[in-house]
One Martini backbone bead per residue (centre of mass of N, CA, C, O) as a GRO file, in nm:
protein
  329
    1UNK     BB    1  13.558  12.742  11.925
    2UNK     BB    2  13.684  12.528  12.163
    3UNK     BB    3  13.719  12.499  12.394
    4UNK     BB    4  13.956  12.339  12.682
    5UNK     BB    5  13.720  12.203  12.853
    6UNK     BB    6  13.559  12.058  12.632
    7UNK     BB    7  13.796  11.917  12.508
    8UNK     BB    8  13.879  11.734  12.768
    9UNK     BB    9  13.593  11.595  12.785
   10UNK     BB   10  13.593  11.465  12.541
   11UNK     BB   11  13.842  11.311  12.604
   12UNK     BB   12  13.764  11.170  12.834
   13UNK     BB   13  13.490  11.008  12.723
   14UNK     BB   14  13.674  10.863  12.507
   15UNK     BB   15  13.841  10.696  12.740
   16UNK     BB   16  13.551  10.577  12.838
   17UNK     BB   17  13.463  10.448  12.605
   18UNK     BB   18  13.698  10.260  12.532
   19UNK     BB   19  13.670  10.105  12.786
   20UNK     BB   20  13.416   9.979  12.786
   21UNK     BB   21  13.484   9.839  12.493
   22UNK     BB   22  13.692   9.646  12.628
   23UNK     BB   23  13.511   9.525  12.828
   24UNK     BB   24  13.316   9.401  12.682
   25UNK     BB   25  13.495   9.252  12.465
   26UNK     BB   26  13.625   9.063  12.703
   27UNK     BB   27  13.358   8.955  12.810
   28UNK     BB   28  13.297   8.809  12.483
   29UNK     BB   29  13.546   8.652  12.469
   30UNK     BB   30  13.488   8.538  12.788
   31UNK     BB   31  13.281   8.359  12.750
   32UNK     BB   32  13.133   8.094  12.780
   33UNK     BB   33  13.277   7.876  12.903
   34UNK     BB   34  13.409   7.715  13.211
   35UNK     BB   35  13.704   7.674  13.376
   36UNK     BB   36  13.801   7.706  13.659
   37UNK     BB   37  13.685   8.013  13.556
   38UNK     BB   38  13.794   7.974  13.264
   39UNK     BB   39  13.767   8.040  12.942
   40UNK     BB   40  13.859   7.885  12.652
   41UNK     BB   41  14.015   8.157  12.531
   42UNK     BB   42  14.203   8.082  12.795
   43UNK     BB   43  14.294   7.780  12.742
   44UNK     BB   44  14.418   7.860  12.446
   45UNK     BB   45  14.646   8.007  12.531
   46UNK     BB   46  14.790   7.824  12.722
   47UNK     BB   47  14.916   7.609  12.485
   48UNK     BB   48  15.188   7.779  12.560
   49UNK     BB   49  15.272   7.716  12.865
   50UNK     BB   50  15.005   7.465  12.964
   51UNK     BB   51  14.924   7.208  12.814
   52UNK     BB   52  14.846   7.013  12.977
   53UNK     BB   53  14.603   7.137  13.125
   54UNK     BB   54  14.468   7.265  12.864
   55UNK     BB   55  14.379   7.046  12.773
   56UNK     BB   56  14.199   6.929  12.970
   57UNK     BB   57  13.982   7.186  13.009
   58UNK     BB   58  13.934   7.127  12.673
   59UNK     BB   59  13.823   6.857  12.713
   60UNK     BB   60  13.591   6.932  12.932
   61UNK     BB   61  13.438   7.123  12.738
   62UNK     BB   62  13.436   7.011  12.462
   63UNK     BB   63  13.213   7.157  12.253
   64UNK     BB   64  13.199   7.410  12.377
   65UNK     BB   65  13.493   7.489  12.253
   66UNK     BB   66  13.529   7.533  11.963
   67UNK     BB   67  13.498   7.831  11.888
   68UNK     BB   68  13.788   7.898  12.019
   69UNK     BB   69  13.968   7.673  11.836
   70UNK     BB   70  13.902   7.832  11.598
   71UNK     BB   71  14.037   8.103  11.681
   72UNK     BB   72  14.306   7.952  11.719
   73UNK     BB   73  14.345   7.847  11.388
   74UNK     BB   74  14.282   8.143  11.261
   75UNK     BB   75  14.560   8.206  11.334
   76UNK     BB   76  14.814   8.432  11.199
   77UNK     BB   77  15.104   8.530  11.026
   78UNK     BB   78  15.160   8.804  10.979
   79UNK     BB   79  15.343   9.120  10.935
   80UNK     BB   80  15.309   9.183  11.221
   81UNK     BB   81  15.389   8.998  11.365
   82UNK     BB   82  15.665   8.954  11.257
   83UNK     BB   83  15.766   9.191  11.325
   84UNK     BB   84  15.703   9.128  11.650
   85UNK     BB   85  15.960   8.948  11.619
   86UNK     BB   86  16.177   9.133  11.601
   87UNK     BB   87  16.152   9.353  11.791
   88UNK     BB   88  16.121   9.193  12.067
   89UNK     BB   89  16.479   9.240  12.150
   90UNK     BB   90  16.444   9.572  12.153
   91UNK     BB   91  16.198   9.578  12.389
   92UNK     BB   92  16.112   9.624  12.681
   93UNK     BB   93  15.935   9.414  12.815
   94UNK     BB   94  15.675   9.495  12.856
   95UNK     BB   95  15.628   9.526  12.589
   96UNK     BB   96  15.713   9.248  12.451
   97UNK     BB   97  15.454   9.080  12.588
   98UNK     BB   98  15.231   9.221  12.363
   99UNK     BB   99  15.296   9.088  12.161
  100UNK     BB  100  15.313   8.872  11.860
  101UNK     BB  101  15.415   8.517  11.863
  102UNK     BB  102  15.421   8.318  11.635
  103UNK     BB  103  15.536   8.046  11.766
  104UNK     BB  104  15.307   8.047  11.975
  105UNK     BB  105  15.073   8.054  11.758
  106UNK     BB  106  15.149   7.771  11.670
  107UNK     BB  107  15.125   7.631  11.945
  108UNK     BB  108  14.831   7.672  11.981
  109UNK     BB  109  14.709   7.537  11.657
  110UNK     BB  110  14.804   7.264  11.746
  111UNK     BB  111  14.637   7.219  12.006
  112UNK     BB  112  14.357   7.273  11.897
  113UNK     BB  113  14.356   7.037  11.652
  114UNK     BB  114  14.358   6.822  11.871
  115UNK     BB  115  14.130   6.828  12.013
  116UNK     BB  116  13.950   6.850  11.733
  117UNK     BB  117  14.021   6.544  11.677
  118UNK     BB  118  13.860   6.443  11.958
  119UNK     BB  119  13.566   6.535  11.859
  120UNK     BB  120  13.526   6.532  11.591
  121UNK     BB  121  13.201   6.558  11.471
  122UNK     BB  122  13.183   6.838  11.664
  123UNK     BB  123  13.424   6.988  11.475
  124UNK     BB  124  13.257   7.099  11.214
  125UNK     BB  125  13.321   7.421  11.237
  126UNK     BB  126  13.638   7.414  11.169
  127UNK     BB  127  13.640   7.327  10.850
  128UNK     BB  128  13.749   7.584  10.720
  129UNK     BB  129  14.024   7.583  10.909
  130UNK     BB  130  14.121   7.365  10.806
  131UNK     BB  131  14.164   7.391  10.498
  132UNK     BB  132  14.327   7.605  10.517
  133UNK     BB  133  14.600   7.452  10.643
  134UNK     BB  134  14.619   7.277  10.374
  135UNK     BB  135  14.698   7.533  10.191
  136UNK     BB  136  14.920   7.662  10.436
  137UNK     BB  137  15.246   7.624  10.424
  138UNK     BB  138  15.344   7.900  10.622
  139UNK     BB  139  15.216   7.745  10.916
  140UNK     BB  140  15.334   7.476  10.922
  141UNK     BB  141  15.385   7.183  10.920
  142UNK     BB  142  15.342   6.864  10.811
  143UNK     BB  143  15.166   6.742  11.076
  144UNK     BB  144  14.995   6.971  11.102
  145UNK     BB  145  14.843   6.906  10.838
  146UNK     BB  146  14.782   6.636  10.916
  147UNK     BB  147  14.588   6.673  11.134
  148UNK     BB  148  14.400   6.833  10.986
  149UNK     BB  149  14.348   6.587  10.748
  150UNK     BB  150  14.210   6.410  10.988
  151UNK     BB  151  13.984   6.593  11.132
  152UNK     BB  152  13.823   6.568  10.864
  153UNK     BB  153  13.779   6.290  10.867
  154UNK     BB  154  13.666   6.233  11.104
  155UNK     BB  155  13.433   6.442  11.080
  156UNK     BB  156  13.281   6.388  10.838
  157UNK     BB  157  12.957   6.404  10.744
  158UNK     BB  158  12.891   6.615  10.948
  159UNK     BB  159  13.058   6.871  10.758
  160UNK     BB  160  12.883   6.884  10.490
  161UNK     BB  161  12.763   7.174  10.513
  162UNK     BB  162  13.079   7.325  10.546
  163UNK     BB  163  13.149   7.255  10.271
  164UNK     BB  164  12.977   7.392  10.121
  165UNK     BB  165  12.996   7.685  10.192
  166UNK     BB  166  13.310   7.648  10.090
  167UNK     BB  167  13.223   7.677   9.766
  168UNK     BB  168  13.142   8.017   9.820
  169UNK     BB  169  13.404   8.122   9.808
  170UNK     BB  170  13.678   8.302   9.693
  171UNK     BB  171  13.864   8.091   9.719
  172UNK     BB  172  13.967   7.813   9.490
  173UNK     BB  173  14.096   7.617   9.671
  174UNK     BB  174  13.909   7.596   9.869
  175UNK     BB  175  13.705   7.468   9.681
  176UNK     BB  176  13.844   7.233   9.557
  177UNK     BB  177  13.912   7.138   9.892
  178UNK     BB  178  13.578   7.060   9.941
  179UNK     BB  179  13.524   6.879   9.701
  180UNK     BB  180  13.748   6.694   9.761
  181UNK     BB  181  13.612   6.570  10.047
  182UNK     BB  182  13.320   6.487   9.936
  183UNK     BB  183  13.436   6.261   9.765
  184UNK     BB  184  13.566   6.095   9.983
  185UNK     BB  185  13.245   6.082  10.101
  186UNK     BB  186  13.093   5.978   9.912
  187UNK     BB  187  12.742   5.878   9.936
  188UNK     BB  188  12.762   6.106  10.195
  189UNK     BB  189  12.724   6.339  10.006
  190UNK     BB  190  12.456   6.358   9.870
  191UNK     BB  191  12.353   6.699   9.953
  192UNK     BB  192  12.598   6.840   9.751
  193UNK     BB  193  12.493   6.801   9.438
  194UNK     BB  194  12.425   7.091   9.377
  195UNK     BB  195  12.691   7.218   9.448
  196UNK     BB  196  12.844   7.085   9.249
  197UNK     BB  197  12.715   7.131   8.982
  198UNK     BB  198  12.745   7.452   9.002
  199UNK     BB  199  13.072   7.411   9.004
  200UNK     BB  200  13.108   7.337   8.684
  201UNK     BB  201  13.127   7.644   8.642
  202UNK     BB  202  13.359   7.732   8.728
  203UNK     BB  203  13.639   7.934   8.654
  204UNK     BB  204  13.794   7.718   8.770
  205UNK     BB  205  13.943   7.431   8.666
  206UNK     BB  206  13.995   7.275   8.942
  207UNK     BB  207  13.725   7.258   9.045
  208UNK     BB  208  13.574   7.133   8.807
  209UNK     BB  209  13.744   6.866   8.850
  210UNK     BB  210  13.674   6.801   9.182
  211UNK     BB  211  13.343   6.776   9.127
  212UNK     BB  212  13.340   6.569   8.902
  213UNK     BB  213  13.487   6.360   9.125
  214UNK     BB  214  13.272   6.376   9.338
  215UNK     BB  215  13.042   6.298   9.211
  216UNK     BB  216  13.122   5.997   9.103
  217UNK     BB  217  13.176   5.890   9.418
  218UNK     BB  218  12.881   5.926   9.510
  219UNK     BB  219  12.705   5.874   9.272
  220UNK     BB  220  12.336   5.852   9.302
  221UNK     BB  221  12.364   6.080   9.536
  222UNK     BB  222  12.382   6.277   9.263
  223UNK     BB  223  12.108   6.317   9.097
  224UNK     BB  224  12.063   6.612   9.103
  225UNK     BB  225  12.334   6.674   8.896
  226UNK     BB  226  12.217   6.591   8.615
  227UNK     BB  227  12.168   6.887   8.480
  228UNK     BB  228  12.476   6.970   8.499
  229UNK     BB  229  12.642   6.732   8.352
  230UNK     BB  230  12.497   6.778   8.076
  231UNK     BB  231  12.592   7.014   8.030
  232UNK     BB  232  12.898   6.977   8.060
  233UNK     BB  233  12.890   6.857   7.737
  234UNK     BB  234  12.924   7.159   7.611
  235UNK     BB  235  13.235   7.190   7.690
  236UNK     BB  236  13.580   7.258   7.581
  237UNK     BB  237  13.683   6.964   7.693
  238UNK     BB  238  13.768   6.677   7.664
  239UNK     BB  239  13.877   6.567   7.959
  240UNK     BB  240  13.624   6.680   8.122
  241UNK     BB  241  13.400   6.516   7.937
  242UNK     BB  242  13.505   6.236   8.023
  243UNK     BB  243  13.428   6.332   8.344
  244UNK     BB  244  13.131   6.378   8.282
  245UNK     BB  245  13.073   6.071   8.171
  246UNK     BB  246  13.130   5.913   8.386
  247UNK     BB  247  12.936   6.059   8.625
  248UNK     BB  248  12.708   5.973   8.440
  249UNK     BB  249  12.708   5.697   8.470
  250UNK     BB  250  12.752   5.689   8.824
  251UNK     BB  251  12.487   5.835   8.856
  252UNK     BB  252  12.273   5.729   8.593
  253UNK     BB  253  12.324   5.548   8.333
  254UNK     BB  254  12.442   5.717   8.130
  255UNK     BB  255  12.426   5.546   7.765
  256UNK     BB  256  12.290   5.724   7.570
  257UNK     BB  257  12.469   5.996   7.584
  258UNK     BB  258  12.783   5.882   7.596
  259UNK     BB  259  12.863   5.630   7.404
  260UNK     BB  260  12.910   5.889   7.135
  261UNK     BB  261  13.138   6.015   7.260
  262UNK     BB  262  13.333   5.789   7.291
  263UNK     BB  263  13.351   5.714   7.032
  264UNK     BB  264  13.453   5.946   6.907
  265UNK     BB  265  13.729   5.950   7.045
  266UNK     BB  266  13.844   5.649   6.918
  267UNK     BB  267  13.818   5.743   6.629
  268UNK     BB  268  14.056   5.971   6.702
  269UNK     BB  269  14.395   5.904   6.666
  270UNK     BB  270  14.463   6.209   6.806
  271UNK     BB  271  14.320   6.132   7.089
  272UNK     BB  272  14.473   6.123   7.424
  273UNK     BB  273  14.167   5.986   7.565
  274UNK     BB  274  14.113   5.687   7.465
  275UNK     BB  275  14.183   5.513   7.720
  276UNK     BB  276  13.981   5.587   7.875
  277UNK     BB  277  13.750   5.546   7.728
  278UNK     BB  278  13.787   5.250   7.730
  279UNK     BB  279  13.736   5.229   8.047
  280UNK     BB  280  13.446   5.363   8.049
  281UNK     BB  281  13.318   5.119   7.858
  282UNK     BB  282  13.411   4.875   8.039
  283UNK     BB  283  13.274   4.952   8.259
  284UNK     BB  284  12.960   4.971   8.132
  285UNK     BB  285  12.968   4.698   7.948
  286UNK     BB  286  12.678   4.629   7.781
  287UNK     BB  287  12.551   4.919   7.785
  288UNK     BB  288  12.825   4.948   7.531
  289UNK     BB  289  12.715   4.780   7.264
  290UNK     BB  290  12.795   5.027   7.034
  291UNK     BB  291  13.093   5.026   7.055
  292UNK     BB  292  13.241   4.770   6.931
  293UNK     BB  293  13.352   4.850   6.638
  294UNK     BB  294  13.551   5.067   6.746
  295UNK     BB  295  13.700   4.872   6.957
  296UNK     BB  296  13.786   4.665   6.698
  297UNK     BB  297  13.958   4.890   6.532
  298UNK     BB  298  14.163   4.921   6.756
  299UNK     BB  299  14.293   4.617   6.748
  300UNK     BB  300  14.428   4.670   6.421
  301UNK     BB  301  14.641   4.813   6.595
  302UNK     BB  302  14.889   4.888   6.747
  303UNK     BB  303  15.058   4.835   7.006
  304UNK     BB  304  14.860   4.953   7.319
  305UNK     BB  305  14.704   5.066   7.593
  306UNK     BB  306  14.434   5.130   7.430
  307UNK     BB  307  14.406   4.843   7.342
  308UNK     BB  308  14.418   4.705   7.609
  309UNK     BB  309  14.134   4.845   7.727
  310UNK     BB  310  13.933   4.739   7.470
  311UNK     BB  311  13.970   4.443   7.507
  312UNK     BB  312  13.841   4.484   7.808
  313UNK     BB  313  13.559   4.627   7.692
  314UNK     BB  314  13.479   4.337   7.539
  315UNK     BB  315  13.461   4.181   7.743
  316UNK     BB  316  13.251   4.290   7.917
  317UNK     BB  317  13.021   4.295   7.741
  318UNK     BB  318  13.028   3.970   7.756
  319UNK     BB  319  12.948   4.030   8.054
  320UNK     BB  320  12.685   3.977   8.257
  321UNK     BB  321  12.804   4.138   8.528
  322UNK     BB  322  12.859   4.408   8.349
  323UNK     BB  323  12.631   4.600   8.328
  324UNK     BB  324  12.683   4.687   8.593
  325UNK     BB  325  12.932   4.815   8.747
  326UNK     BB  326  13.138   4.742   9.032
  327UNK     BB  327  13.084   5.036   9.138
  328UNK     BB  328  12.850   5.005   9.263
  329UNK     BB  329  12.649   5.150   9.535
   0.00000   0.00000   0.00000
């Protein structure tokens, strides 16, 4: 059994190590850069007290301020944090203003978006912060989400190291928006395509869907995921194996692999994807004259939307310019 005066000195020990432990801490977390002698993560903080000086700080800090930036963006308003805004009332101010202040929170996350707007293509390592942003509705206002989804499209071709990444989160809606900004980024994503071909496995639906038409916008510079593509044609879904037919036409110009496939949907005609098949009959052009019998079977039939898309790709057909489609990048 301890003595009574060792028990005392351990806890001595303990408080001084945890003291050490906090300083350390502080040291790291405030560590450089500096304005006016203080770290971006306290010119962070000010976003909510002294808006004005704090931009102007971490504007000067530049893309040194990011990392600080991130963390400022990351923070979440947790059931602690809400309960600690409850509390807040009721206990005496020294102890109240220890707590975590959801709303000043907010204000801190919408300082930082702008900021991380101001800096662009620097702001770079935010965007897995900024995705997350634009999926949890009750971070922030309408206003805080656009301009978050700003500083993504901002932030533009830099971010696709960090897009890529953000695809093997844990979290599906993250993957399926990062997948979805891929796409936006046209053929300057393309160093993105052997990932998003990954992505086609996906077990969530939502991102095979947002993969494969990110696959489709980038185009040509998307053609590492062609064996994934390919693949893609023996899963079980009509309407998403449309969508790997489509991107495989704007990615490799595969028209004997897929206009067989085509026929076959326009032919069935219990099958509700048929005036797709039909539109993208039409960008191929020339391509796809194979299916024009199929095609001209339509035509015979009561008038349809459908029937109106197939006439659209029977004159593309005969269109010289139609070869290559007119999306061709």
């Amino acid at each position: 059994m301890k003595s009574p005066i060792s028990t005392k000195r351990a806890a001595i020990g303990a408080v001084i190590g945890l003291g050490i432990l906090g300083l350390v801490a502080s040291a790291w977390i405030n560590r450089g850069p500096f304005y006016e002698g203080k770290s971006a993560t306290y010119w962070t903080g000010q976003l909510a007290r002294d808006r004005s000086k704090a931009l102007r700080a971490l504007r000067e800090l530049g893309p040194a301020a990011v990392p600080a930036l991130v963390s400022a963006v990351n923070r979440t308003d947790s059931w602690w944090n809400q309960m600690g805004h409850r509390l807040r009332p009721k206990l005496p101010k020294f102890a109240a203003r220890h707590l975590p202040n959801p709303i000043e929170t907010g204000v801190i996350r919408d300082g930082a978006v702008e900021v991380l707007y101001e800096l662009g293509t620097n702001a770079a390592p935010a965007v897995p912060a900024l995705i997350r942003i634009n999926l949890d509705a009750n971070l922030a206002s309408f206003s805080y989400t656009s301009m978050a989804h700003a500083t993504l499209l901002k932030i533009g071709e830099a971010g696709v190291p960090q897009l890529i990444a953000v695809l093997n989160s844990r979290n599906p809606r993250e993957r399926a928006k990062a997948a979805a900004y891929l796409g936006v980024l046209g053929p300057k994503a393309g160093e993105a395509a052997p990932a998003l071909g990954k992505a086609l496995n996906d077990p969530n639906s939502a991102v095979r869907k947002e993969a494969v038409t990110a696959l489709w916008q980038i185009g040509p510079p998307a053609r590492a995921a062609l064996p994934q593509l390919k693949a893609a044609l023996r899963l079980d879904d009509d309407y998403f194996r449309l969508q790997v037919v489509h991107a495989l036409w704007d990615v490799g110009l595969e028209a004997q692999l897929t206009v067989p496939i085509l026929i076959g949907v326009l032919e069935n005609t219990n099958n509700p994807n048929r005036a797709k098949a039909a539109m993208i009959l039409a960008e191929m052009g020339p391509a796809a004259c194979a299916a024009a019998p199929a095609l001209t079977n339509v035509l015979r039939e009561e008038f349809s939307y459908t029937r109106v898309k197939a006439e659209e790709a029977l004159r593309r057909m005969d269109s010289p310019t139609g070869t290559q489609a007119s999306t061709r990048r």
